[in-house]
N, CA, C and O atoms as a GROMACS GRO file, in nm:
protein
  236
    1UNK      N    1  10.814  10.958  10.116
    1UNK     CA    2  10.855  10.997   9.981
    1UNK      C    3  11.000  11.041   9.986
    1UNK      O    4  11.040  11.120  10.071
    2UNK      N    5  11.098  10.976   9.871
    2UNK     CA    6  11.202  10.999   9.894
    2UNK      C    7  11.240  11.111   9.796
    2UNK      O    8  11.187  11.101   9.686
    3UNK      N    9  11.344  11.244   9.821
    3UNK     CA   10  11.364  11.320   9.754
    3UNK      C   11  11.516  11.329   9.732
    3UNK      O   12  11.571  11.394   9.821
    4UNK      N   13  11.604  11.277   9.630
    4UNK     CA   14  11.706  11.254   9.608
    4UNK      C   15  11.748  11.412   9.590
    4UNK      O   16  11.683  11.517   9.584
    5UNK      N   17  11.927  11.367   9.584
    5UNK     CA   18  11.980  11.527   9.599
    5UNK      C   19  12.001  11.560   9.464
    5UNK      O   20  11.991  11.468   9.383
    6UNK      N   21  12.036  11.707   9.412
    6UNK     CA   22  12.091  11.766   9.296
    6UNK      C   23  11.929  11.866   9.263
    6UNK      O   24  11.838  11.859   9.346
    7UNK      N   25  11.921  11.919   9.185
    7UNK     CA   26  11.884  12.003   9.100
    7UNK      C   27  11.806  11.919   8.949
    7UNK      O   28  11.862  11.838   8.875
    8UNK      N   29  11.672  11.968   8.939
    8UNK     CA   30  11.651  11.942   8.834
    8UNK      C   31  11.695  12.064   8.733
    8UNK      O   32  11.674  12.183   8.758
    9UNK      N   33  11.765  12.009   8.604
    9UNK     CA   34  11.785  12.082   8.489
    9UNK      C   35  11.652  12.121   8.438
    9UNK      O   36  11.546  12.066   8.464
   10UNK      N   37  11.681  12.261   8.336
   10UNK     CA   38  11.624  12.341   8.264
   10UNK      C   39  11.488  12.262   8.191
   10UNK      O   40  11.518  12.209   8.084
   11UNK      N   41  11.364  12.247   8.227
   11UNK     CA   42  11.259  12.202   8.159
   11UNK      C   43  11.294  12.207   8.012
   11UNK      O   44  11.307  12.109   7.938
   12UNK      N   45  11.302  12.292   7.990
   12UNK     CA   46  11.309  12.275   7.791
   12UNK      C   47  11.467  12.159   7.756
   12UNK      O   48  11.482  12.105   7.647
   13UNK      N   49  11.547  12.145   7.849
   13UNK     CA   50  11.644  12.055   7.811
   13UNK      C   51  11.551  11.864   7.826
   13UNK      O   52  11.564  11.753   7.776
   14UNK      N   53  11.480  11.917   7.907
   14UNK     CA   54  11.436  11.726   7.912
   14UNK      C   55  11.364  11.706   7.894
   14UNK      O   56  11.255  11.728   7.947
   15UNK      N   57  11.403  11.633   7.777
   15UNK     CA   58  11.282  11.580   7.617
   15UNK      C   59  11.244  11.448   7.616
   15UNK      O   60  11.198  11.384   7.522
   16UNK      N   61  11.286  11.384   7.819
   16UNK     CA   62  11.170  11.247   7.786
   16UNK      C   63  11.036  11.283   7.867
   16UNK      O   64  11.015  11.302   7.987
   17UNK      N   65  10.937  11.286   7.732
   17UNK     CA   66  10.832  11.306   7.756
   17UNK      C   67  10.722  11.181   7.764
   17UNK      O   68  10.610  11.204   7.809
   18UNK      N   69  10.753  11.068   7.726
   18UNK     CA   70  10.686  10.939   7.747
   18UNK      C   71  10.705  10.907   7.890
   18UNK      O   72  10.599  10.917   7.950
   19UNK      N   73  10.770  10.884   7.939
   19UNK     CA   74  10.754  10.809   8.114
   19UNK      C   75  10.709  10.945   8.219
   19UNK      O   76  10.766  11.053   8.233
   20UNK      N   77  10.629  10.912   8.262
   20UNK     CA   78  10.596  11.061   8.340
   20UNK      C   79  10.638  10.979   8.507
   20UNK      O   80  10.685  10.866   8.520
   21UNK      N   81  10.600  11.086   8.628
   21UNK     CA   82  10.620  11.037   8.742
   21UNK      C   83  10.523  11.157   8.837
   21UNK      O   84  10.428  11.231   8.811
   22UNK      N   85  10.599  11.130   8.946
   22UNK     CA   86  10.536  11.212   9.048
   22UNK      C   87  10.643  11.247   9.141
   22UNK      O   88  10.648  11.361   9.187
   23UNK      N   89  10.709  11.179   9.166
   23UNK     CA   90  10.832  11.162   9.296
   23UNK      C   91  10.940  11.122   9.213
   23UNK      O   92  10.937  11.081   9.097
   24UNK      N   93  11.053  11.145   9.305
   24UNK     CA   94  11.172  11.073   9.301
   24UNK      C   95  11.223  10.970   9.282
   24UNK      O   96  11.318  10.931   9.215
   25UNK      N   97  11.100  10.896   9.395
   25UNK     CA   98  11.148  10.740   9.378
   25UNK      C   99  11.114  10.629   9.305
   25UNK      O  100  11.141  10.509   9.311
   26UNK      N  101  11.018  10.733   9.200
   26UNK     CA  102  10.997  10.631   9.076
   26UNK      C  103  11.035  10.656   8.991
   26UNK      O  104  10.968  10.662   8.888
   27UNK      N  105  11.191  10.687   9.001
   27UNK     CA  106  11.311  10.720   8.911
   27UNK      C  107  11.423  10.592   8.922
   27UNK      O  108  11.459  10.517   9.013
   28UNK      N  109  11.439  10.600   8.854
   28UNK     CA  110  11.602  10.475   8.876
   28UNK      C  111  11.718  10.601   8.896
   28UNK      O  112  11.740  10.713   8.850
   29UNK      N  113  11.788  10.489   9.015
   29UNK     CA  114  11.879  10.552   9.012
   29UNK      C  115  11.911  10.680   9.096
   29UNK      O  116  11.869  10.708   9.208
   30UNK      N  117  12.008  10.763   9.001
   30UNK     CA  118  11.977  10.904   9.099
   30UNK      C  119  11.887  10.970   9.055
   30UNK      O  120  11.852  11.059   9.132
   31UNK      N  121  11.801  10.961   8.905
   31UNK     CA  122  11.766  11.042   8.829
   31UNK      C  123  11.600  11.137   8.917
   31UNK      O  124  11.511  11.065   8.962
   32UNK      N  125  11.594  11.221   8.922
   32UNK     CA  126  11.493  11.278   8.967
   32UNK      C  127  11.380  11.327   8.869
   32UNK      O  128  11.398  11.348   8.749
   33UNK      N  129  11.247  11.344   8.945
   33UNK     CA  130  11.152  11.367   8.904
   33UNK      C  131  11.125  11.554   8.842
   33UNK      O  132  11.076  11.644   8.910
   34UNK      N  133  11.171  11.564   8.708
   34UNK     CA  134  11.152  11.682   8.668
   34UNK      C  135  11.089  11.701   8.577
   34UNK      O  136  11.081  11.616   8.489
   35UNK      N  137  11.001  11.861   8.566
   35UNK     CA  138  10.996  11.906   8.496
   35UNK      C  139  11.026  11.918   8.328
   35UNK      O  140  11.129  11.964   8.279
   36UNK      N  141  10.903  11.864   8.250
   36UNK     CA  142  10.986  11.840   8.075
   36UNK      C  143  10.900  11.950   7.995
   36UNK      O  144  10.792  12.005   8.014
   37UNK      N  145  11.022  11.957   7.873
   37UNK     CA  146  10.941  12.031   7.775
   37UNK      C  147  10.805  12.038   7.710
   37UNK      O  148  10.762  12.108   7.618
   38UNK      N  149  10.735  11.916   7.807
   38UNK     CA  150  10.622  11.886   7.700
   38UNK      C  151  10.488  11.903   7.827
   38UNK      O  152  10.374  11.858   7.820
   39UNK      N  153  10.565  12.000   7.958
   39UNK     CA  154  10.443  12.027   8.028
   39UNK      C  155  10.406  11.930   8.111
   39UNK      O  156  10.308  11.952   8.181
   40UNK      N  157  10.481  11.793   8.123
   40UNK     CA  158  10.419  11.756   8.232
   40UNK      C  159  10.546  11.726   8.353
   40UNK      O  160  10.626  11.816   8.381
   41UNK      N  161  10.553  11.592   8.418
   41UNK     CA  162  10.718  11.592   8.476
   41UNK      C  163  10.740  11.446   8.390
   41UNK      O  164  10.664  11.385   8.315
   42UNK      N  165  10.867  11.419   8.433
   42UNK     CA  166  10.942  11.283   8.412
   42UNK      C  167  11.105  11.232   8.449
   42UNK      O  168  11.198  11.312   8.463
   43UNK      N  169  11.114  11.141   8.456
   43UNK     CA  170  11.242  11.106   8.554
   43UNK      C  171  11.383  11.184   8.467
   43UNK      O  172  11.361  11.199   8.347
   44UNK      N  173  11.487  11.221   8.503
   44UNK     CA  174  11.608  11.330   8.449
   44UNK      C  175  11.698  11.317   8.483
   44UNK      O  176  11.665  11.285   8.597
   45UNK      N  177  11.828  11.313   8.486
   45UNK     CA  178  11.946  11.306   8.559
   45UNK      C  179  11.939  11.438   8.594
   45UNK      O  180  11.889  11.520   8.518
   46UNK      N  181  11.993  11.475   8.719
   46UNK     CA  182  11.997  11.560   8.786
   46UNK      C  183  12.118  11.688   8.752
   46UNK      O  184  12.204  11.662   8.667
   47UNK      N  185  12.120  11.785   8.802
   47UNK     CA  186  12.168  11.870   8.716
   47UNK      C  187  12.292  11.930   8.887
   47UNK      O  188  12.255  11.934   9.004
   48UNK      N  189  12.409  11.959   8.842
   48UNK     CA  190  12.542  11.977   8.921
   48UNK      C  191  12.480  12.114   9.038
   48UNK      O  192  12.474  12.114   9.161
   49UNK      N  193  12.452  12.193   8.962
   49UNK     CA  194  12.432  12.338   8.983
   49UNK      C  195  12.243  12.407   8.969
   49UNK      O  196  12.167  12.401   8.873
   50UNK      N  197  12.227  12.457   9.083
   50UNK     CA  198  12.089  12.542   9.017
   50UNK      C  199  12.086  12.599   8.923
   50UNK      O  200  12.173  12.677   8.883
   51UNK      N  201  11.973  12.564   8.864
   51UNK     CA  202  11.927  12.646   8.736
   51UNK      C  203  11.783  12.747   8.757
   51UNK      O  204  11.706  12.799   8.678
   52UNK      N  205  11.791  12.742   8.892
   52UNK     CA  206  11.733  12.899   8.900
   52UNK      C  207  11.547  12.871   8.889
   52UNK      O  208  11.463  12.941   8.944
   53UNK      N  209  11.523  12.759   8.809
   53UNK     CA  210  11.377  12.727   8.763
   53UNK      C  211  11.335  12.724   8.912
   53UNK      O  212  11.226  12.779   8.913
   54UNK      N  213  11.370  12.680   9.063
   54UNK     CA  214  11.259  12.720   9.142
   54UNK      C  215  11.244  12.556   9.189
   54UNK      O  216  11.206  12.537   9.304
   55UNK      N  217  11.271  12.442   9.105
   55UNK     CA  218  11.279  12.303   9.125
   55UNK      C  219  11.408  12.254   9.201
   55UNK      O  220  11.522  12.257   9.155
   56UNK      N  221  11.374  12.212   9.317
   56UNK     CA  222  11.456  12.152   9.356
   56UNK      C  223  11.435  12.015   9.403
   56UNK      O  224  11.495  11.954   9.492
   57UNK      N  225  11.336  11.977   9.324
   57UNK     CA  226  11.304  11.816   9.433
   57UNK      C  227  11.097  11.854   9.336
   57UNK      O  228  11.058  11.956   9.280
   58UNK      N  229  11.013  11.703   9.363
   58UNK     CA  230  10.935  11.686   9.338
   58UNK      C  231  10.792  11.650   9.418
   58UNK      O  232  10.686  11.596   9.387
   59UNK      N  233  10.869  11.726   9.570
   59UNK     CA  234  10.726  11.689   9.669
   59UNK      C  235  10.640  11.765   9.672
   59UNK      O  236  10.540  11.742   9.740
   0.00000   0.00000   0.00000
């Protein structure tokens, strides 16, 4: 399982809630497997800086 680098952003900022995932690597791209507003995860562009949520990766 691959766990790409960066930080997932703030759950309430990522509002795609249709494509869900599990991992990383069923993200395009760099985008990682995070945490969304709607409670479950889904793929995100990754965020510069921690945001403290405790997410750093989706294994």
């Amino acid at each position: 399982i691959s766990v790409k680098s960066g930080n997932c952003p703030l759950k309430n900022t990522v509002s795609n809630c249709g494509t869900r995932c599990t991992t990383d690597s069923q993200c395009v791209l760099n985008q990682k497997c995070c945490p969304n507003k709607c409670g479950h995860m889904s793929c995100a562009e990754p965020s510069v800086v921690s945001t403290g949520s405790g997410y750093k990766g989706s294994n």
